[in-house]
N, C-alpha and C positions, 0 to 999 in steps of 0.2 A: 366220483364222476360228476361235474359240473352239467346243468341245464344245458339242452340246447335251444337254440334261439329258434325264431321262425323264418331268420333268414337263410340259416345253416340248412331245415328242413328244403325250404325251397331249393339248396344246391343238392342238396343227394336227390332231389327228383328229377331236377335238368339232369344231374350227371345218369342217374337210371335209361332217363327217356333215350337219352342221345346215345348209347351204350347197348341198347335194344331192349331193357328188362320189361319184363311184361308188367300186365299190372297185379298179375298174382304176386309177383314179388317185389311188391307193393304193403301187401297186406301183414308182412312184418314189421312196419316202420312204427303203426301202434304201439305195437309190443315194446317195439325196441324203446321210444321215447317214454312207456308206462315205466318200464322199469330204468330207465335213465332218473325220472323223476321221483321214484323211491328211493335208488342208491345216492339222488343228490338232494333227495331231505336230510338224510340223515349226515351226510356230511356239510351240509351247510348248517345243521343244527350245532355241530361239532365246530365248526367255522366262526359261528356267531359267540362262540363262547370263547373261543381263542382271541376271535378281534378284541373281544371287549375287554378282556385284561389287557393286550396289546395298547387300545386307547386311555385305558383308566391308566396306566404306566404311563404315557407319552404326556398326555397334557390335563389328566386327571378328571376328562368325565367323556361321556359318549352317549350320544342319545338315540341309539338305535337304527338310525341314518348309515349306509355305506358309505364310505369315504373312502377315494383313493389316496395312495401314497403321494399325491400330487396336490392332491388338497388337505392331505396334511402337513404336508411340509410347508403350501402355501399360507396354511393357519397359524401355522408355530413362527413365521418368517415375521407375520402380521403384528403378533404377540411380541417379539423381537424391536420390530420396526417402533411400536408406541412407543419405545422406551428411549431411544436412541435421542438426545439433546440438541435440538437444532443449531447451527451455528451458523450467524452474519459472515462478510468476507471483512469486517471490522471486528465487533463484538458482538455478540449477544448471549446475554447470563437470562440465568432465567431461574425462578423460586419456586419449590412444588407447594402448590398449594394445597386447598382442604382437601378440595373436589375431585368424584368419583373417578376412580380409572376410568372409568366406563364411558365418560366424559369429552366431547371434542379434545383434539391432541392440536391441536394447532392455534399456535400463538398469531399474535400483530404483527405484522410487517411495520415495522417502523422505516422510513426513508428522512435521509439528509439530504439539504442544498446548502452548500455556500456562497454567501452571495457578498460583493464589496472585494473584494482577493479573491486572490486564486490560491488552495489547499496549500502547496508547495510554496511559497510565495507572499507569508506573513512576517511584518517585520513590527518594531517595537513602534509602538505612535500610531499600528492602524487600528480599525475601527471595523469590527465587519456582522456580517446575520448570518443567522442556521436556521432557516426553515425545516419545520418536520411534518410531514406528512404519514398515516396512520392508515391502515385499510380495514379498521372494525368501529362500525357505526355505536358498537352499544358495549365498547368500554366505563369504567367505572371512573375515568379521570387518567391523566398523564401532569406528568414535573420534571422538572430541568436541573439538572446537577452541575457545576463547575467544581474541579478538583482540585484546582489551583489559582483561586484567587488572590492570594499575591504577585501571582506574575499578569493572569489576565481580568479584568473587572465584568460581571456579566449584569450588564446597565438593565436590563427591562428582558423579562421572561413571558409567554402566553402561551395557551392551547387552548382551542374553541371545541369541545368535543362532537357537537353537533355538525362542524364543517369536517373535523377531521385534522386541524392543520395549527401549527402552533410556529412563533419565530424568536427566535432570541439574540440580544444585541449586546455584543463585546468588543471589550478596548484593553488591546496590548499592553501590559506595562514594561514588561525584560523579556528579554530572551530566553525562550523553555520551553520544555515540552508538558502539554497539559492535552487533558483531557473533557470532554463537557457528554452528560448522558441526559438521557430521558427517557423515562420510565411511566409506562401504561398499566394502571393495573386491570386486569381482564376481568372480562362477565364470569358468573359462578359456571356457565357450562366448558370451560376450560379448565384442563387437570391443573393451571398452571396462576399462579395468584396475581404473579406480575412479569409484564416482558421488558427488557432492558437492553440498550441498543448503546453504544459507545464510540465517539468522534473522535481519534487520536492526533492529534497537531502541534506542530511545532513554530514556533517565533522565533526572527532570528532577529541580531543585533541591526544599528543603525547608528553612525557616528552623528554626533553634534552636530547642530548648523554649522558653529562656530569654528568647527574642528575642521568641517569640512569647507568650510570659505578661508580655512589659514592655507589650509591642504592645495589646494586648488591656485591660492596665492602663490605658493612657494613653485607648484610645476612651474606656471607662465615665466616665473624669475629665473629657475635654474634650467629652464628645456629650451632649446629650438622649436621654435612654432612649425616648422615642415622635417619630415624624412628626408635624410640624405644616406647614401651608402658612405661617402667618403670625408663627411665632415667631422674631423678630431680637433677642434679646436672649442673648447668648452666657453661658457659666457664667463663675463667675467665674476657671474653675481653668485655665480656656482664653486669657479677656482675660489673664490674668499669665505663661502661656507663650509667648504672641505677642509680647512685650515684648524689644526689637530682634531680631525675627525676621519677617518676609516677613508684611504684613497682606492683602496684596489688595485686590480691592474691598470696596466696602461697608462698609469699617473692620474687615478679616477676615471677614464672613460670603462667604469667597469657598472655593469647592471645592479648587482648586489649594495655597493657603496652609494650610488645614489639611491633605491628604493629605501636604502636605511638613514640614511642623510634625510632626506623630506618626512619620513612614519615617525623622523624622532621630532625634527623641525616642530611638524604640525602639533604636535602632541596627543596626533593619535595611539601611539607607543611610546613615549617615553626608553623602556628597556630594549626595543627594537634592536639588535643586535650588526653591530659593522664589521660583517664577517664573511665566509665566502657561499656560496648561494645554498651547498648543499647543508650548511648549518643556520643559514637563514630556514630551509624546511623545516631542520628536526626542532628548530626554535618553533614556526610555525605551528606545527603537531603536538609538541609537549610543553608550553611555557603554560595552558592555561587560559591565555590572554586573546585566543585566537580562534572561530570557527571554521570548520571547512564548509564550504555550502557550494564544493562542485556540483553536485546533482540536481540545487535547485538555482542555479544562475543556466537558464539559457537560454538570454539573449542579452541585449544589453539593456533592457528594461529588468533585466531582475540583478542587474549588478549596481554595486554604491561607488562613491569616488571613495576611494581610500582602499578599496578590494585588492589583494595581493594575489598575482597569478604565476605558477611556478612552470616551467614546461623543461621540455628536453629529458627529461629524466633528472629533475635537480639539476639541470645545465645552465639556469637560465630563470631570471627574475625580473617582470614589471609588476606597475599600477594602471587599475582601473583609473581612469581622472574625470571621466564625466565630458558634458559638455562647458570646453572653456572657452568662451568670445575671443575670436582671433587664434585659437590655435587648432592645430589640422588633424585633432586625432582623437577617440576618446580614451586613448592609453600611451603612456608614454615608458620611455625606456631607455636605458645605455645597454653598450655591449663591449666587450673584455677578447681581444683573441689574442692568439698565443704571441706574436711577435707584434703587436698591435699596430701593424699597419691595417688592419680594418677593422679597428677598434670604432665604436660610433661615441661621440660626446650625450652626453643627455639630449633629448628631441620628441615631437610626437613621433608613435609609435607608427611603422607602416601597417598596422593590422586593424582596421577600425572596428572587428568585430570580438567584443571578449572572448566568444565562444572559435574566433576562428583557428587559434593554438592546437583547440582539441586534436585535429584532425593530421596536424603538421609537426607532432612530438619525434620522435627518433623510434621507429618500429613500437608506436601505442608506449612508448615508459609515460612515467608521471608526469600527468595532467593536473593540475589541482589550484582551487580558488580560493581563498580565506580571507576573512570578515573580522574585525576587529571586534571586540564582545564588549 
């Protein structure tokens, strides 16, 4: 039988009074709670002996303290929780070091900015900074890793540890995916020796001045400086470069022969292939020679002249061209129909926006941008 409390005693006396009991019968509640507190020494003595194997099984010691099942489970949860390895929504590795469990469990926050481009939006030739910032005043030192220094150069590296804040300054050289870290090693009250934090980014290609002022050349020669729906009569400077070279339909006014007619021209591709659109894709995809960079062109500030854009579901091929002085479009294009009376001759293109294809595909089929490498 279990103690009872003095709040318990209070309700058996309201419930006596209110019930009519005198106060002679009253005079048994002594009794009753004397030997309440005999029968529940001896079962608590019984009890204390049970817990304590109970505890010394569960988490191996006990100190005499009652504990509920609530704060035990909430202790063992704790126990659990120290051990658990934080993770960045980038990276973060982390080395166990000397120091006591018993020890702070919580690392540096390390924080990145990129500053000069934008994440998504590095290309080969740029130049940019990684600020890091640090939220523990009384680390032992931080340092800067680049992983790939053949493709990116990491010109000048710092950390103030006093301020907290350190910046490091790189220059692109190819296209690739690299990584840059930095690493704090922690004060001795952290179980933890060093924390390590990891920037993943990618660079993408960018064709030649040169390549792209031939490129640019050749649109103005072979295109219509304006959209027209009904003009099939090509320039002349266009019929005499198709001359044994891949016509397509229409007699050339097809999309695919001229996108391949100029990417050979310019010498952006060379093996650029004079074939029909939906094998100009799987050229795109599998030659090698080629990035996709749909997901990070959107707008026309993140597109190059020479950009190859496929739409319709493989139906359908232009070029990015840039801005050309005197011509009306920053993309241009021919077009192929079945009995080509509305076939279009090469021209600027009617869509001034790279991205605006996205949205005007054939029930969402393939979208897709590629980059010469």
């Amino acid at each position: 039988m279990k103690k009872i409390g003095a709040g318990k005693i209070a309700a058996v006396v309201a419930i006596c009074l209110v019930v009519g009991v005198g106060v002679a019968s009253l005079d048994y509640l002594p009794k009753l709670f004397e030997e309440s507190e005999t029968t529940g020494d001896s079962l608590l003595a019984e009890n204390e002996s049970t817990e304590e194997a109970i505890f010394d099984e569960s988490i191996g010691e006990y100190d005499g303290d009652e504990m509920t099942e609530e704060e035990l489970e909430a202790l063992t949860k704790q126990d659990e929780d120290e051990d658990i390895v934080f993770e960045d929504e980038v990276a973060q590795e982390d080395q166990l070091g000397p120091g006591s469990l018993s020890a702070a469990a919580a690392r540096t926050k390390i924080t990145f900015v990129v500053k000069g481009v934008r994440k998504d939006n590095i290309n080969v030739g740029d130049s940019f900074t990684v600020k890091v910032t640090t939220d523990r005043k009384n680390i032992k030192g931080g340092g800067w890793a680049n992983n790939n220094p053949s493709c990116v150069a990491m010109n000048s590296a710092t950390y103030n540890i006093a301020k907290q804040t350190g910046t490091a300054k790189f220059t692109v050289k190819k296209a690739c995916t690299f990584s840059i870290k930095f690493t704090v090693k922690e004060p001795s009250n952290v179980r933890y020796a060093s924390t390590t934090k990891t920037l993943y980014l990618k660079s993408y290609p960018v064709i030649s001045v040169a390549k792209t002022n031939k490129f640019q050349s050749l649109i103005k020669s072979y295109a219509w400086a304006s959209f027209s729906n009904v003009k099939t009569n090509r320039k002349p400077t266009y019929e005499s470069a198709l001359s044994g070279n891949y016509r397509g339909g229409c007699n050339g006014n097809d999309c695919s022969a001229f996108t391949g007619l100029v990417i050979r021209k310019s010498g952006i591709d060379t093996n650029f292939p004079g074939t029909t659109t939906d094998k100009v894709y799987n050229y795109l995809v599998s030659s090698g020679n080629w990035m996709d960079v749909t997901g990070r062109v959107q707008s026309n500030n993140d597109a190059r002249p020479g950009d190859v854009i496929i739409t319709r579901g493989k139906g359908h091929v232009l070029m990015y061209v840039g801005k050309i002085s005197g011509f009306g479009s920053v993309m241009a294009s021919a077009s192929y129909s079945p009995d080509c009376s509305r076939s279009r001759a090469p021209m600027a293109d009617k869509q001034s926006y790279i991205t605006g294809y996205k949205n005007t595909t054939n029930n969402g089929k393939r979208y897709a941008i590629f980059r010469h490498k």
